[in-house]
Biopython code that builds the backbone (N, CA, C, O; Angstrom):
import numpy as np
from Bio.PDB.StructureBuilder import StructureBuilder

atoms = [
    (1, "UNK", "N", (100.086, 32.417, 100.725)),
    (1, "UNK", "CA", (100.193, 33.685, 100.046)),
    (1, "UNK", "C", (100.472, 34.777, 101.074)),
    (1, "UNK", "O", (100.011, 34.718, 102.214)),
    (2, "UNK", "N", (101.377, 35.956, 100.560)),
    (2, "UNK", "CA", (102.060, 36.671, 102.003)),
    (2, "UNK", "C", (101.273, 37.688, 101.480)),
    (2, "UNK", "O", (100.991, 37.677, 100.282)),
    (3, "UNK", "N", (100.644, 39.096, 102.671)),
    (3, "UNK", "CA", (99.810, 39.987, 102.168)),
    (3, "UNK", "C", (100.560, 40.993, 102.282)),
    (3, "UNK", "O", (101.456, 40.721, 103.081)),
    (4, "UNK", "N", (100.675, 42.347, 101.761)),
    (4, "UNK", "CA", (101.177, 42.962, 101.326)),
    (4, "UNK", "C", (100.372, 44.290, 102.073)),
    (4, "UNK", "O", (99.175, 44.427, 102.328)),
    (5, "UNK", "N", (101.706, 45.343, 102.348)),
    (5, "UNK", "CA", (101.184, 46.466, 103.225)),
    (5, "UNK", "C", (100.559, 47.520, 102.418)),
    (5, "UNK", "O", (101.080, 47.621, 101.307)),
    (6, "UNK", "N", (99.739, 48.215, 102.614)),
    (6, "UNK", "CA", (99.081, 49.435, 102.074)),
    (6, "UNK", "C", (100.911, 50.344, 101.425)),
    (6, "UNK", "O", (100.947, 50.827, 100.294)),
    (7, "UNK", "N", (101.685, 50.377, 101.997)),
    (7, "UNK", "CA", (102.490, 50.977, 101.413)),
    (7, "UNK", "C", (103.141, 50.533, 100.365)),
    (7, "UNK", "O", (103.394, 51.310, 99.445)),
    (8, "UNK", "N", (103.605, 48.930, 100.308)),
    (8, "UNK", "CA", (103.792, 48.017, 99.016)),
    (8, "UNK", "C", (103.062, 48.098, 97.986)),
    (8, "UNK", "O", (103.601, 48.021, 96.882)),
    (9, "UNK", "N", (101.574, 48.284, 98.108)),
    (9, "UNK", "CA", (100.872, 48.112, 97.104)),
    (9, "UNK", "C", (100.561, 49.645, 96.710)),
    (9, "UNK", "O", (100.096, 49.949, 95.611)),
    (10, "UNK", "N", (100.905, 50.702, 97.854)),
    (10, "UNK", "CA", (101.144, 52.108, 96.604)),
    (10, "UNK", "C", (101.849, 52.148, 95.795)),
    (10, "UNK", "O", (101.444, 52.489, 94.684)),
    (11, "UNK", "N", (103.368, 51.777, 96.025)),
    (11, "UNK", "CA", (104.403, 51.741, 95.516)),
    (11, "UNK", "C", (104.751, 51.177, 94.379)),
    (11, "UNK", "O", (105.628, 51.548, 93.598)),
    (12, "UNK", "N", (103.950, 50.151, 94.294)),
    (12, "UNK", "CA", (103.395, 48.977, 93.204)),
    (12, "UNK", "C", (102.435, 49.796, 91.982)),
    (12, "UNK", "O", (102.615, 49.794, 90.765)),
    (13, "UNK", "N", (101.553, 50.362, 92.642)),
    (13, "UNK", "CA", (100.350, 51.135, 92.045)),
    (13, "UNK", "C", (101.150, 52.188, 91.474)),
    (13, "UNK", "O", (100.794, 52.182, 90.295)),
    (14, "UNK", "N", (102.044, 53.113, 91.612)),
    (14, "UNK", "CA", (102.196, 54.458, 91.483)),
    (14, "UNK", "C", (103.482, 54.013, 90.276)),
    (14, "UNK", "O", (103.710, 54.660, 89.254)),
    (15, "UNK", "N", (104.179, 52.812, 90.689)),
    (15, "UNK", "CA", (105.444, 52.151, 89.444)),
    (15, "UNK", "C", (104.714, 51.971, 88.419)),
    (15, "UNK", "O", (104.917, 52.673, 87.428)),
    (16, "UNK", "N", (103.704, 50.999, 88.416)),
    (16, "UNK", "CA", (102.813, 50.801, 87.458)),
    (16, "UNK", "C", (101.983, 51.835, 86.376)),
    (16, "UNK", "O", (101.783, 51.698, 85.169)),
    (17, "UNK", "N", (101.547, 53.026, 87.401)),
    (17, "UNK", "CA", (100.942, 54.454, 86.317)),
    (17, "UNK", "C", (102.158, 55.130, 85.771)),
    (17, "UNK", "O", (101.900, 55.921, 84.864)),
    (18, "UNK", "N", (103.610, 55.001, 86.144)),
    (18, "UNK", "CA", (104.619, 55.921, 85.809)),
    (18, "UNK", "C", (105.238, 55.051, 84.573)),
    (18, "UNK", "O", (105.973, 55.449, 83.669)),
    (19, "UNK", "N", (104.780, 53.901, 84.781)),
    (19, "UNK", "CA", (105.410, 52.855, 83.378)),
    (19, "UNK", "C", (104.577, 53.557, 82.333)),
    (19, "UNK", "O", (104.948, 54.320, 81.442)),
    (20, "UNK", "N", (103.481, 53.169, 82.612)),
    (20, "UNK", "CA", (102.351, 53.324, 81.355)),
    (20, "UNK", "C", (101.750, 54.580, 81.086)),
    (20, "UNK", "O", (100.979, 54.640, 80.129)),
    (21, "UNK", "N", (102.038, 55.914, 81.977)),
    (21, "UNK", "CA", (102.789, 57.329, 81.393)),
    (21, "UNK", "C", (103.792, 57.634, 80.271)),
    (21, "UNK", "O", (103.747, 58.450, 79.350)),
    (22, "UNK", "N", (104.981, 56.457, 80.743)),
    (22, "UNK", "CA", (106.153, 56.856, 80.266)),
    (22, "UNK", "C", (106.300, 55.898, 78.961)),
    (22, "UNK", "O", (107.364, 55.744, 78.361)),
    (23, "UNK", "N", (104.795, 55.137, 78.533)),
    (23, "UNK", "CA", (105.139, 54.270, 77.467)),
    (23, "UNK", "C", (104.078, 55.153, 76.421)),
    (23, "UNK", "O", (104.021, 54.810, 75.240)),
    (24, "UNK", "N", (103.482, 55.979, 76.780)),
    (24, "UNK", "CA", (102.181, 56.492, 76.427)),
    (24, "UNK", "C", (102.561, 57.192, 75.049)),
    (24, "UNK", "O", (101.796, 56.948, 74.115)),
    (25, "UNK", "N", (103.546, 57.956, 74.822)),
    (25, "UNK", "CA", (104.110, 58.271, 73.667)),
    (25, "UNK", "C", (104.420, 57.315, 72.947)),
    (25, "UNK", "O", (104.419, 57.431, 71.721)),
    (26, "UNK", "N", (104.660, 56.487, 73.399)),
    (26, "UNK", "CA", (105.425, 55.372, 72.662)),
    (26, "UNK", "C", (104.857, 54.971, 71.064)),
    (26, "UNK", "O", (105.616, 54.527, 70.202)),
    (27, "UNK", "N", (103.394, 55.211, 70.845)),
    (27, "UNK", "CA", (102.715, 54.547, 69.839)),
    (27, "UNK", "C", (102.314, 55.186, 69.122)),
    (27, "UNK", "O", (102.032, 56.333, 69.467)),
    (28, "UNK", "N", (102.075, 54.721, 67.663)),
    (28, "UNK", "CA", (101.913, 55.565, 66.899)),
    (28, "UNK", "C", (100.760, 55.196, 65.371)),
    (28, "UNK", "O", (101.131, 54.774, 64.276)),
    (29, "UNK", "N", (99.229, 55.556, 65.839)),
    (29, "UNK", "CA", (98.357, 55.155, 65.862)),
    (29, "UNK", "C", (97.854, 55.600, 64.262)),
    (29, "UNK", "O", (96.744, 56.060, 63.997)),
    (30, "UNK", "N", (98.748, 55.392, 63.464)),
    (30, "UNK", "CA", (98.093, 56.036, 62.015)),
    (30, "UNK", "C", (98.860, 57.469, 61.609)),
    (30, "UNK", "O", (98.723, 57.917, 60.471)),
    (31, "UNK", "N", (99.602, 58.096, 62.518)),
    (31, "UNK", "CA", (99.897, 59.462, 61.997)),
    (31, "UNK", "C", (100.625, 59.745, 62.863)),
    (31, "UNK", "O", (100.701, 59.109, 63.915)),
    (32, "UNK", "N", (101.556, 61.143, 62.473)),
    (32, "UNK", "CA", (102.751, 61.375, 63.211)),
    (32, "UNK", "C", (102.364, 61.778, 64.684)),
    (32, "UNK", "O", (101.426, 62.568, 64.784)),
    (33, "UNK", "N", (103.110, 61.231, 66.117)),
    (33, "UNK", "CA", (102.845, 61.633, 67.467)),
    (33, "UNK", "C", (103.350, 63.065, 67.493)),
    (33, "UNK", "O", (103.626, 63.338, 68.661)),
    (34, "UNK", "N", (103.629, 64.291, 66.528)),
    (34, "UNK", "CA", (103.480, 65.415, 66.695)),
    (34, "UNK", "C", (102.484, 66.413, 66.133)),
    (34, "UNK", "O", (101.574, 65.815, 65.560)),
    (35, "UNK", "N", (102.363, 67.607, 66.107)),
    (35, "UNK", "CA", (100.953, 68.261, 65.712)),
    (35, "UNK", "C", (100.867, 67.695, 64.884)),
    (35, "UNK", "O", (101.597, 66.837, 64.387)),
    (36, "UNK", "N", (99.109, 68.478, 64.373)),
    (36, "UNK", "CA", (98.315, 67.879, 63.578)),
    (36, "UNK", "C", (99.020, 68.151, 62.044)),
    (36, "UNK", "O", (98.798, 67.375, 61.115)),
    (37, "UNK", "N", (99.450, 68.739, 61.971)),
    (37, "UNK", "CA", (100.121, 69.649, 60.387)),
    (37, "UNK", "C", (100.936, 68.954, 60.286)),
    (37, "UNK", "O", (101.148, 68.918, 59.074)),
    (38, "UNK", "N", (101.949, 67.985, 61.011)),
    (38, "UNK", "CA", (103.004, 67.306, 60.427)),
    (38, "UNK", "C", (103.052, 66.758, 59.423)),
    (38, "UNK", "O", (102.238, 65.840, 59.323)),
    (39, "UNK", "N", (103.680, 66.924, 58.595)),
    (39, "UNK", "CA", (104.019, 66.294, 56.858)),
    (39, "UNK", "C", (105.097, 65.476, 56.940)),
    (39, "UNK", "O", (105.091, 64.547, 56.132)),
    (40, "UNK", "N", (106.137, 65.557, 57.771)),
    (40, "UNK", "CA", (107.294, 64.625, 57.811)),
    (40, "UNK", "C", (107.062, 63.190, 58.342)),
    (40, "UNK", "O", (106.134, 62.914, 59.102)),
    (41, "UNK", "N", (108.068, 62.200, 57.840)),
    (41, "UNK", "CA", (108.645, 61.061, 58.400)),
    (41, "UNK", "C", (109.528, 60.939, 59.031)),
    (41, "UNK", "O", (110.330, 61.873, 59.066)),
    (42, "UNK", "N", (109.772, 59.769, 59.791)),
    (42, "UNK", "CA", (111.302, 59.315, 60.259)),
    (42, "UNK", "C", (112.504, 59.521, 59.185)),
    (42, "UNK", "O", (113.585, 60.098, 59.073)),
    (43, "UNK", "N", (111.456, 58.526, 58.342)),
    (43, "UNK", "CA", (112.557, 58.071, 57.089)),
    (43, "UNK", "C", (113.006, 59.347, 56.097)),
    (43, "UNK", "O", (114.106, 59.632, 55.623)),
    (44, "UNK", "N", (111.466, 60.111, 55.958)),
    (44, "UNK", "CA", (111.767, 61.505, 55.210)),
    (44, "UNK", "C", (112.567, 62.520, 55.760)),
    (44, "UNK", "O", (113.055, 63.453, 55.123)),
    (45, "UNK", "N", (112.689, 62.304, 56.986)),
    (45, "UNK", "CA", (113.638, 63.716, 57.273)),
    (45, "UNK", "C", (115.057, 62.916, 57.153)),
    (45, "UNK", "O", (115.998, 63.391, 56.518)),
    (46, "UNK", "N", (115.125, 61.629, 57.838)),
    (46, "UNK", "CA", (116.854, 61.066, 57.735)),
    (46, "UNK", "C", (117.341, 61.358, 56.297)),
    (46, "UNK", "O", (118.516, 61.680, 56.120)),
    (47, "UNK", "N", (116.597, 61.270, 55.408)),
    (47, "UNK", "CA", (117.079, 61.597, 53.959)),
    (47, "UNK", "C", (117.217, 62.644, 53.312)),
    (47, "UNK", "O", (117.726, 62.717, 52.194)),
    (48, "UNK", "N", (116.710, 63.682, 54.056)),
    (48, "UNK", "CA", (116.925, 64.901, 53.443)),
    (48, "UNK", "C", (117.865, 65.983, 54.408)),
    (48, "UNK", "O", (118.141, 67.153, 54.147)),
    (49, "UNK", "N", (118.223, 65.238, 55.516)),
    (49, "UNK", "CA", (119.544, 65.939, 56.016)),
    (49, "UNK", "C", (118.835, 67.053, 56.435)),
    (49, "UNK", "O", (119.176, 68.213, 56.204)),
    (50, "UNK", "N", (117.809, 66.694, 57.076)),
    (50, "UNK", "CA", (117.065, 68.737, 57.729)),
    (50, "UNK", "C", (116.365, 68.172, 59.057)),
    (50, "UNK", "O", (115.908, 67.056, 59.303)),
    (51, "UNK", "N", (116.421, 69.001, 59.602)),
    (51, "UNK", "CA", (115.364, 68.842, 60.906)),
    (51, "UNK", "C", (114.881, 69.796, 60.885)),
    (51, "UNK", "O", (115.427, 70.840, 60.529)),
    (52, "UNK", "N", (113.548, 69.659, 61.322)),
    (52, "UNK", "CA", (112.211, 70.350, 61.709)),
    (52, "UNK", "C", (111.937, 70.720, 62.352)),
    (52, "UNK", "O", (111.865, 69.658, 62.970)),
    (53, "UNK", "N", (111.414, 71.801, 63.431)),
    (53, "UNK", "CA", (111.459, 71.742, 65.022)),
    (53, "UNK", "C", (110.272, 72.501, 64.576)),
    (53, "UNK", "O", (110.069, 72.871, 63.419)),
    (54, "UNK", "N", (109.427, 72.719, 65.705)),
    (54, "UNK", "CA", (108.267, 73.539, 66.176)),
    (54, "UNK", "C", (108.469, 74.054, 67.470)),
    (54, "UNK", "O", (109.051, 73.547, 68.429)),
    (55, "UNK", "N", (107.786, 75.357, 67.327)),
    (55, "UNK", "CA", (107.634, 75.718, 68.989)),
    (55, "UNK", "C", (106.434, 76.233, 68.667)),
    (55, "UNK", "O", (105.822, 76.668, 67.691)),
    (56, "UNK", "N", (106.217, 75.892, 70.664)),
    (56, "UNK", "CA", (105.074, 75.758, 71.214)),
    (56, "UNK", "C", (104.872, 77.389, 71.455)),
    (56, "UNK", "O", (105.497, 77.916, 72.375)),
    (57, "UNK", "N", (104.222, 77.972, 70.838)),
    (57, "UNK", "CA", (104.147, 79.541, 71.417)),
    (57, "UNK", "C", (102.817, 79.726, 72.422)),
    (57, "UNK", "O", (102.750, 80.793, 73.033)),
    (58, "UNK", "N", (101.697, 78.679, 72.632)),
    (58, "UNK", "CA", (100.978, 79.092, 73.382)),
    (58, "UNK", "C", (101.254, 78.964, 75.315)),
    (58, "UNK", "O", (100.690, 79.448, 76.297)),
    (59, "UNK", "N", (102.170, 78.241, 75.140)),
    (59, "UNK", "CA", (102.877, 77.271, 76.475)),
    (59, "UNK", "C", (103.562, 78.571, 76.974)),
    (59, "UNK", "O", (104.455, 78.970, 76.226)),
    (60, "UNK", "N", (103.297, 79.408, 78.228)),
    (60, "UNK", "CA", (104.132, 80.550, 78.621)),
    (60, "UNK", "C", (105.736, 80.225, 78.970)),
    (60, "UNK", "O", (105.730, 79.596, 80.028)),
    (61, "UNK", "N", (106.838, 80.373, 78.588)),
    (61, "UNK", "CA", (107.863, 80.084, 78.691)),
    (61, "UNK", "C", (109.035, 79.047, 77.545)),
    (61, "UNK", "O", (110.188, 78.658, 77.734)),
    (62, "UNK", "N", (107.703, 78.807, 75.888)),
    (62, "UNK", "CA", (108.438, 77.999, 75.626)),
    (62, "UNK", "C", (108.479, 78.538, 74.095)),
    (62, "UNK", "O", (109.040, 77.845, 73.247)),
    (63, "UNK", "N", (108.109, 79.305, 73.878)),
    (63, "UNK", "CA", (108.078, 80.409, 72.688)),
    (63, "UNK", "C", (107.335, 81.525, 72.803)),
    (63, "UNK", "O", (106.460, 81.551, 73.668)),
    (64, "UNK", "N", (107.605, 82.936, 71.735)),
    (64, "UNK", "CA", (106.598, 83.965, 71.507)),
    (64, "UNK", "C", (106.967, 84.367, 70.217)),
    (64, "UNK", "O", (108.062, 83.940, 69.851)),
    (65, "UNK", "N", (106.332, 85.091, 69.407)),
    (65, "UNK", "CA", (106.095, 85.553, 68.634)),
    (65, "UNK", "C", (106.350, 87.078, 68.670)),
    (65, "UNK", "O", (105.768, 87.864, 69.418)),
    (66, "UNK", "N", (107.495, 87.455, 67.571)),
    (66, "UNK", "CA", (108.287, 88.267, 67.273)),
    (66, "UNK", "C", (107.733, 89.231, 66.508)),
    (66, "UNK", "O", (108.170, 89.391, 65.368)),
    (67, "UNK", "N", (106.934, 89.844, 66.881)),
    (67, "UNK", "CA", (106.084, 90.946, 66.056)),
    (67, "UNK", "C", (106.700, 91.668, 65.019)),
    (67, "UNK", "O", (106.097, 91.894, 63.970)),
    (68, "UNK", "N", (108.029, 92.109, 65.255)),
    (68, "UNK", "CA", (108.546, 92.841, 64.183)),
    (68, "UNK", "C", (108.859, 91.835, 63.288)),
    (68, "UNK", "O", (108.428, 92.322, 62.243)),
    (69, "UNK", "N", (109.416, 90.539, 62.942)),
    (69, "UNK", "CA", (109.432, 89.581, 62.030)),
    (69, "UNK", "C", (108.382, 88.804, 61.441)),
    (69, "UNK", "O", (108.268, 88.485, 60.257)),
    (70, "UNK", "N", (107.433, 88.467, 62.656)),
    (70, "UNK", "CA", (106.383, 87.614, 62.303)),
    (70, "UNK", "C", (107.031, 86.471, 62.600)),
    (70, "UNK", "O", (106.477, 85.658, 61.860)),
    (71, "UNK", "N", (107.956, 85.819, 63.289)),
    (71, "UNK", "CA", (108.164, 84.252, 63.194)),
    (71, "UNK", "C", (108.420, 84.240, 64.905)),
    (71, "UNK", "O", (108.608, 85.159, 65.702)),
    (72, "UNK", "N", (108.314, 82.411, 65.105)),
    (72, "UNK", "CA", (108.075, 82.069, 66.656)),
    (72, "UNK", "C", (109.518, 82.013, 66.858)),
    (72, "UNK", "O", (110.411, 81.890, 66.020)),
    (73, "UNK", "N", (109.607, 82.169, 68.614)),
    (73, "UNK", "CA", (111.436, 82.054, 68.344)),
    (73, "UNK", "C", (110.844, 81.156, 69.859)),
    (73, "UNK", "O", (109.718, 81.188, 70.356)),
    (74, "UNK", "N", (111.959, 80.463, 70.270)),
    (74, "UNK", "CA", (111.239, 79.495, 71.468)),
    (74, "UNK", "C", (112.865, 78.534, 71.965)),
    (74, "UNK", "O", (114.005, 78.593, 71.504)),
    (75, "UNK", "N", (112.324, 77.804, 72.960)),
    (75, "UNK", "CA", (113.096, 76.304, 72.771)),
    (75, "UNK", "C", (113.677, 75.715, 71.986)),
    (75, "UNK", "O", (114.100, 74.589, 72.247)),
]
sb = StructureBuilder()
sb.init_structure("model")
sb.init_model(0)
sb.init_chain("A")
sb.init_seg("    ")
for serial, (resi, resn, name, xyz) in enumerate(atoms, 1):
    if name == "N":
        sb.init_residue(resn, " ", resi, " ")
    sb.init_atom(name, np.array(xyz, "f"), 0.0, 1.0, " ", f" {name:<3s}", serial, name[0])
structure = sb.get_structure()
């Protein structure tokens, strides 16, 4: 068995947390992986020809809130 350098096995270690980061969305545990209020489906929105978007207004840079309208404008 060949042993492996402290730097192999970061490299190993750090591939490994960036997989299972990047799979972490992946699942979908009873209810939609977006906010809690979501009412839509996959299947329900492909059929009704609309998309939905949300913005994030508490996130500095990714919406705000338009006082003279009242609605979020964002991303």
């Amino acid at each position: 068995m060949q042993a492996i350098s402290r730097r192999q096995f970061g490299a190993v270690t750090v591939a490994g947390i960036a997989a299972l980061v990047g799979l972490a969305g992946c699942t979908d545990a009873g209810g939609s992986a977006g906010s809690a209020g979501s009412t839509g489906t996959a299947s329900s929105t492909a059929s009704s020809d609309t998309l939905r978007v949300g913005v994030r207004a508490d996130i500095v840079g990714f919406g705000y809130l338009n006082e003279k309208t009242g609605k979020y404008y964002g991303l």
